[in-house]
C-alpha positions as CSV (number, residue, x, y, z in Angstrom):
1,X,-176.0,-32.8,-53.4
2,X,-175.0,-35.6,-55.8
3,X,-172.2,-32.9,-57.5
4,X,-171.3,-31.7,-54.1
5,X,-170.1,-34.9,-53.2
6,X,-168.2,-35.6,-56.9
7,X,-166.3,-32.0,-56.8
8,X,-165.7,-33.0,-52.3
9,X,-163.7,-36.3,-53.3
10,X,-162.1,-35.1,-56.6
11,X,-160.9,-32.2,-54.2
12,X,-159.7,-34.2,-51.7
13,X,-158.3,-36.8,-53.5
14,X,-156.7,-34.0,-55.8
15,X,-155.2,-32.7,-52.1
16,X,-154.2,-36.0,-50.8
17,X,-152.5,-37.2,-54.0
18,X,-150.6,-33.7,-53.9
19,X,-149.4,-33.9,-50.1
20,X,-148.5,-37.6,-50.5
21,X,-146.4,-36.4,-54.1
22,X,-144.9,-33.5,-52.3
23,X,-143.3,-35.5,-49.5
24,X,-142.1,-38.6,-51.8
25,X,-138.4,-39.4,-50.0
26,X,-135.9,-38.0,-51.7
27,X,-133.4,-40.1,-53.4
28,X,-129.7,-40.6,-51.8
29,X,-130.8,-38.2,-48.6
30,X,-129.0,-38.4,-45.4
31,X,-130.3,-40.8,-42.7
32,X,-131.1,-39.3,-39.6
33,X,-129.1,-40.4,-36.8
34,X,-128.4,-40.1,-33.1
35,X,-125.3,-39.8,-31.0
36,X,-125.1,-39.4,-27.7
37,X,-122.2,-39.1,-24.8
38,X,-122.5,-40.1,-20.5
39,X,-120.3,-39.3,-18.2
40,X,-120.8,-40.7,-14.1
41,X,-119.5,-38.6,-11.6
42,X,-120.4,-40.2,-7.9
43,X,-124.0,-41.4,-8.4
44,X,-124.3,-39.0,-11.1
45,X,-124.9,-39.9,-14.7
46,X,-124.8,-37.0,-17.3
47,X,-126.2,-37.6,-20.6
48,X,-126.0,-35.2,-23.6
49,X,-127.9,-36.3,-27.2
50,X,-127.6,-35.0,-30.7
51,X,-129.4,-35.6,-33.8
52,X,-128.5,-35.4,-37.3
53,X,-130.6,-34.9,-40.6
54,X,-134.1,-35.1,-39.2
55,X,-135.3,-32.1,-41.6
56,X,-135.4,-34.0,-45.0
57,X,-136.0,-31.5,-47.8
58,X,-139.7,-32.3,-47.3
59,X,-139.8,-31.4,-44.0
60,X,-137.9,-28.4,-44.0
61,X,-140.4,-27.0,-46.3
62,X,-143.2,-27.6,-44.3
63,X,-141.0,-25.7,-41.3
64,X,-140.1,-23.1,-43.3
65,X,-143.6,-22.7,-44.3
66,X,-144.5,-22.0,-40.4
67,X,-145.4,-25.6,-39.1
68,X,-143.7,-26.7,-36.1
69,X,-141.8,-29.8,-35.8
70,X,-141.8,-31.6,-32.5
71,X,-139.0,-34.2,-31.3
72,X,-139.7,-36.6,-28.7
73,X,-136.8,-38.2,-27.6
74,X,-136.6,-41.0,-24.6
75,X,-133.7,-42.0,-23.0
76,X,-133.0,-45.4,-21.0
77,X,-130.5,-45.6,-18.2
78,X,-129.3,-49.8,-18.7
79,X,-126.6,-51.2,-16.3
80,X,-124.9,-54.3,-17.8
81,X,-124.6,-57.3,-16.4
82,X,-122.4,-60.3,-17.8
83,X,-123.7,-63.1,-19.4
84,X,-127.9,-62.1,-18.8
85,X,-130.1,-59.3,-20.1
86,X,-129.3,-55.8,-19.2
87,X,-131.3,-54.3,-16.0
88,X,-133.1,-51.1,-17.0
89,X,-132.3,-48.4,-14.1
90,X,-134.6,-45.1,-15.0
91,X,-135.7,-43.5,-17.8
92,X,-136.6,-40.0,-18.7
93,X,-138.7,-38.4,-21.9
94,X,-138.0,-34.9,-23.4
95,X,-140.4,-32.7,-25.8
96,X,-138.8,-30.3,-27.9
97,X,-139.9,-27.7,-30.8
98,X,-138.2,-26.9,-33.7
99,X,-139.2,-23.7,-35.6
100,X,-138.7,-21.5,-37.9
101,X,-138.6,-17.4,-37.2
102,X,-137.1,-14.6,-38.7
103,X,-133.9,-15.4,-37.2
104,X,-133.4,-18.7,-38.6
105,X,-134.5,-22.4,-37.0
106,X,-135.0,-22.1,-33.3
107,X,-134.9,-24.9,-30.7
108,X,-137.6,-24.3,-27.6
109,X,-137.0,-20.8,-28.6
110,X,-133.3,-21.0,-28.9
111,X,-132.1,-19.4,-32.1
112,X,-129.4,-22.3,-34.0
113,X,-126.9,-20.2,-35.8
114,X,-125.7,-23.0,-37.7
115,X,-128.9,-24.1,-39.0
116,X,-131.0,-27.5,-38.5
117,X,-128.8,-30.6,-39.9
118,X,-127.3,-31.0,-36.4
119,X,-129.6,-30.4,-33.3
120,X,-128.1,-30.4,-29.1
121,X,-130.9,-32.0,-27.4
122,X,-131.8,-30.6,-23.7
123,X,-128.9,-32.6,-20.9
124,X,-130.6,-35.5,-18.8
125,X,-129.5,-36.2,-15.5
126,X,-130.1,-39.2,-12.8
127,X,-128.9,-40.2,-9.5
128,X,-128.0,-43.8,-8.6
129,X,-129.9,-44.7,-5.8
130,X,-126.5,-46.4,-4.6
131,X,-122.7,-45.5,-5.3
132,X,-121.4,-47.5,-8.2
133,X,-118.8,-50.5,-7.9
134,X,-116.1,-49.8,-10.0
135,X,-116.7,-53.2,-12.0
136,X,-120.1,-51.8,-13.0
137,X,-121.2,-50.7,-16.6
138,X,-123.9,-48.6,-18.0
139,X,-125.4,-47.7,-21.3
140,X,-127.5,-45.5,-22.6
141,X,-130.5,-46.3,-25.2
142,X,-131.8,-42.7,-26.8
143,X,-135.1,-43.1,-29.3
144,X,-135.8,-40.1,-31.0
145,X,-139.3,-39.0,-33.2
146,X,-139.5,-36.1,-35.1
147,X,-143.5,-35.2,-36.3
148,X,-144.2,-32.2,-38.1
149,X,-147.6,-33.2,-39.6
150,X,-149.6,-35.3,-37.3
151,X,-152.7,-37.5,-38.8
152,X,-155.5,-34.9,-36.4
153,X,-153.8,-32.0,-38.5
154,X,-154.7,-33.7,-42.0
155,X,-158.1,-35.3,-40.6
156,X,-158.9,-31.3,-40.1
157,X,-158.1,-30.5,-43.2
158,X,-159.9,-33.8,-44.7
159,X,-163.0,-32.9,-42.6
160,X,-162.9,-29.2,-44.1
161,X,-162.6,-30.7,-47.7
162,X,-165.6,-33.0,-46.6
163,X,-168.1,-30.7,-45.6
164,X,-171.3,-30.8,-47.3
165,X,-173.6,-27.7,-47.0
166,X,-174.9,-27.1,-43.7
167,X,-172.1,-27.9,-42.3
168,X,-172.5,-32.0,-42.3
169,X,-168.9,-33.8,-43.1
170,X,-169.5,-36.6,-45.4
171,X,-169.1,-39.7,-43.1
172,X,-168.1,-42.8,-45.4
173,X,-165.4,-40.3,-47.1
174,X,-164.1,-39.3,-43.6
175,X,-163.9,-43.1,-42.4
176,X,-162.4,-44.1,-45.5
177,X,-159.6,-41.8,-45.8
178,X,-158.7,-42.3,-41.8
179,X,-156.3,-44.8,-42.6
180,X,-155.2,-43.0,-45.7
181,X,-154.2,-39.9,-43.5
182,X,-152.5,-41.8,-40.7
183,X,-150.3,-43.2,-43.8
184,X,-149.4,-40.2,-44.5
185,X,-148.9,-38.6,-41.2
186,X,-146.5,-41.5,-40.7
187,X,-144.2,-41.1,-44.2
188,X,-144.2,-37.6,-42.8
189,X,-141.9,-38.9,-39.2
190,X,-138.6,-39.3,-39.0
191,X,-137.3,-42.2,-35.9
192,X,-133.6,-42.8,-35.5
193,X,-131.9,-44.5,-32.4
194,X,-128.5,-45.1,-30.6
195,X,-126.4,-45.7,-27.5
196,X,-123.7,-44.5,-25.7
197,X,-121.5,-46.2,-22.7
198,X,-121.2,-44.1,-19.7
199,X,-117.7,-43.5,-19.2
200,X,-116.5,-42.1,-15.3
201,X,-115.7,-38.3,-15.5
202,X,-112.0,-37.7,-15.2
């Protein structure tokens, strides 16, 4: 049992070591980024989001190589108000998967023709609870997360490294590498944010 668990934590260390080498950043990459326009029409605000560079080289191999990436994106509805802190009005969160198929990179299934460096986010919507004064102002806050390799998918592949014979996983190996593996899951993220004033539709 002794060499077991010698050839289980050269393995995964041997793994680990490789995944975190493989998805080093890459030097002078594009930052990812976030733009986003608003227009209000009555009570209506219209937003429309678009992010740029999420898929580093790194990540675009792990796409390629048939792992899903999934963007969560939030947007925050602020109206302004002069000379005190901006009152948040509503708020709205969107989850969307980017793939790869024989086709190309897909969006929730929609095929993008011109590839992954620029990305159209799903339209948001609200309605103002009242009609706007014309001397009111409104911004728009938009976070976005891209995940393609989440710390559960590596702790499965850490806990099938760690399995001993008869199917025990070796505890103090598993609990030590937790933190290891969220590490990793989290150099393997991409976060950008940005803002946009709502502007009245003509």
């Amino acid at each position: 049992m002794a060499r077991m668990g010698t050839w289980t934590r050269r393995t995964l260390g041997a793994a680990l070591v490789a995944t975190a080498g493989l998805f080093a950043p890459t030097a002078m990459a594009e930052a990812p980024r976030v733009t986003c326009t608003a227009t209000l029409s009555g009570r209506r605000v219209l937003a429309r989001s678009e992010v740029f560079a999420f898929l580093s080289e790194e990540l675009d191999r792990l796409v390629r190589l048939g792992m899903a990436g999934k963007l969560e994106v939030e947007l925050t509805l602020w109206k302004r108000r002069a000379l005190w802190f901006n009152t948040r009005v509503d708020s709205a969160r969107l989850t969307q998967v980017i793939a790869f198929t024989r086709e190309g990179y897909a969006l929730d299934g929609r095929t993008l023709p011109e590839g992954a460096q620029a990305l159209k986010l799903d339209r948001v919507a609200w309605t103002l609870e009242d009609p706007p004064e014309k001397t009111d102002r409104f911004v728009i806050q938009v976070e976005v997360r891209l995940n393609v390799v989440t710390a559960a998918s590596l702790g499965r592949m850490a806990a099938w490294l760690t399995r001993k014979e008869g199917g025990e996983t070796d505890a103090s190996l598993s609990t030590l590498t937790g933190p290891l593996l969220r590490s990793i899951a989290e150099d393997l993220s991409q976060r950008a944010s940005g803002r946009c004033e709502v502007t009245p539709s003509n």
